[in-house]
TORPA-682216 format. One record per residue (C-alpha): residue number from 1; x, y, z. Coordinates in Angstrom, 1 decimal. Layout:
REM TORPA-682216
n, x, y, z
NUM, X, Y, Z;
...
//
This chain:
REM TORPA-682216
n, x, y, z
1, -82.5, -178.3, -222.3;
2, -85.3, -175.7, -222.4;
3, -85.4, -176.3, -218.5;
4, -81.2, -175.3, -218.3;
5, -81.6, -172.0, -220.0;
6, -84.6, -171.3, -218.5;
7, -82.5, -171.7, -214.7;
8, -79.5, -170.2, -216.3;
9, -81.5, -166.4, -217.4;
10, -83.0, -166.4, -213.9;
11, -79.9, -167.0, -212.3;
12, -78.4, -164.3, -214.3;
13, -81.3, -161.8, -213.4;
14, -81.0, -162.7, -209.9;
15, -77.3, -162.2, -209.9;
16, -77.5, -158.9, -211.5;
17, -80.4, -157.9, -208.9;
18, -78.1, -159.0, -206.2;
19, -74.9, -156.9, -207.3;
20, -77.1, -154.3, -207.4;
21, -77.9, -154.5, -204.4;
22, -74.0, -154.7, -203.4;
23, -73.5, -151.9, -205.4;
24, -76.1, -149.9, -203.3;
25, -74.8, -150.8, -200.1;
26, -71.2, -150.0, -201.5;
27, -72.5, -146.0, -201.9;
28, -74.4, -145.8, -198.5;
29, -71.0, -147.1, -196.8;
30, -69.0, -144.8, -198.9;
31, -71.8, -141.8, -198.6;
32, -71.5, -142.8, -194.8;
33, -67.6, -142.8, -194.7;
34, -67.0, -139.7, -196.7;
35, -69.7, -137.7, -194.6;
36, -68.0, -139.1, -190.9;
37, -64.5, -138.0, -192.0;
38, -65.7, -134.6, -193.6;
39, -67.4, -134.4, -189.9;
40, -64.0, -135.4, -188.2;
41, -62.2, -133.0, -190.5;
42, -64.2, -129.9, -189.3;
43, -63.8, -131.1, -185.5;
44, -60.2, -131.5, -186.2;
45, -60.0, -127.6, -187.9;
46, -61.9, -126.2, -184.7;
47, -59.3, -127.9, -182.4;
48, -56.7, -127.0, -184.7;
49, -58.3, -123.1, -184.7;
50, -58.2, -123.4, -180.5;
51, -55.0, -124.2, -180.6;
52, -53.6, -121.6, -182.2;
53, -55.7, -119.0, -180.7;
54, -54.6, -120.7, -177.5;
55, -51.0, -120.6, -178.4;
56, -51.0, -117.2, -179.6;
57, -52.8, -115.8, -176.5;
58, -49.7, -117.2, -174.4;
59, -46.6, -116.4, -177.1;
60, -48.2, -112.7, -176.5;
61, -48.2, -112.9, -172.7;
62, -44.9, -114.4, -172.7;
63, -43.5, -111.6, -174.9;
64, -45.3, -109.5, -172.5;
65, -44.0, -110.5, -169.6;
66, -40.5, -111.1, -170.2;
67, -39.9, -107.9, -172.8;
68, -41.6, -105.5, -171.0;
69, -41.7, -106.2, -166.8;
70, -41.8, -102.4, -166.3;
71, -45.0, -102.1, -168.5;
72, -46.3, -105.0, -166.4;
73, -45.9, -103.3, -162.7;
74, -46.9, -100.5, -163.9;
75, -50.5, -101.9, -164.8;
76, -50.7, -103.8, -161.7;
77, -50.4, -100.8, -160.0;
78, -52.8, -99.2, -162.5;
79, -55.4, -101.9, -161.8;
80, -54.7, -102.1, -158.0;
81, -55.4, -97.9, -157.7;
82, -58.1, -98.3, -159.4;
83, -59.0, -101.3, -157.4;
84, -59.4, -103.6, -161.0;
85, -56.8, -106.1, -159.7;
86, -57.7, -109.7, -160.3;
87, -56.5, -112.3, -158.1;
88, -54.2, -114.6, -159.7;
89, -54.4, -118.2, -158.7;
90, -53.0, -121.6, -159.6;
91, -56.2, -123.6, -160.3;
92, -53.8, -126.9, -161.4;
//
């Protein structure tokens, strides 16, 4: 009987040793997680922060271009007097 208990209050121990040990592993996978998302977060905010950059630099050309075509030749011919045209090429 002695024998029984004896088994049964190390297997408890052990059991509580080993859910520990679960419990550990829990917070280095959720330490892990939390860190790779906050990670995939700030990748997603500098795309996000291209993309609107990007967006506004061609909502301003567009503007440009359509609203004000006079504006437009004028500073080609600006640029080409003062020999600061650039070549404009399709690179697609």
């Amino acid at each position: 009987m002695a024998t029984d208990y004896i088994d049964l209050q190390r297997d408890i121990v052990r059991l509580g040793e080993l859910f520990n040990g679960v419990t550990q592993a829990q917070i280095r996978f959720n330490d892990g997680t939390n860190e790779d998302s906050r990670l995939q977060w700030e990748a997603i905010a500098e795309i996000r922060d291209d993309m609107l950059a990007l967006s506004n630099r061609l909502e301003n050309l567009t503007a440009f271009v359509t609203s004000n075509p006079a504006e437009v030749a004028a500073k080609i011919v600006t640029d080409a007097n003062r020999q600061t045209l650039h070549e404009v090429r399709d690179d697609g």
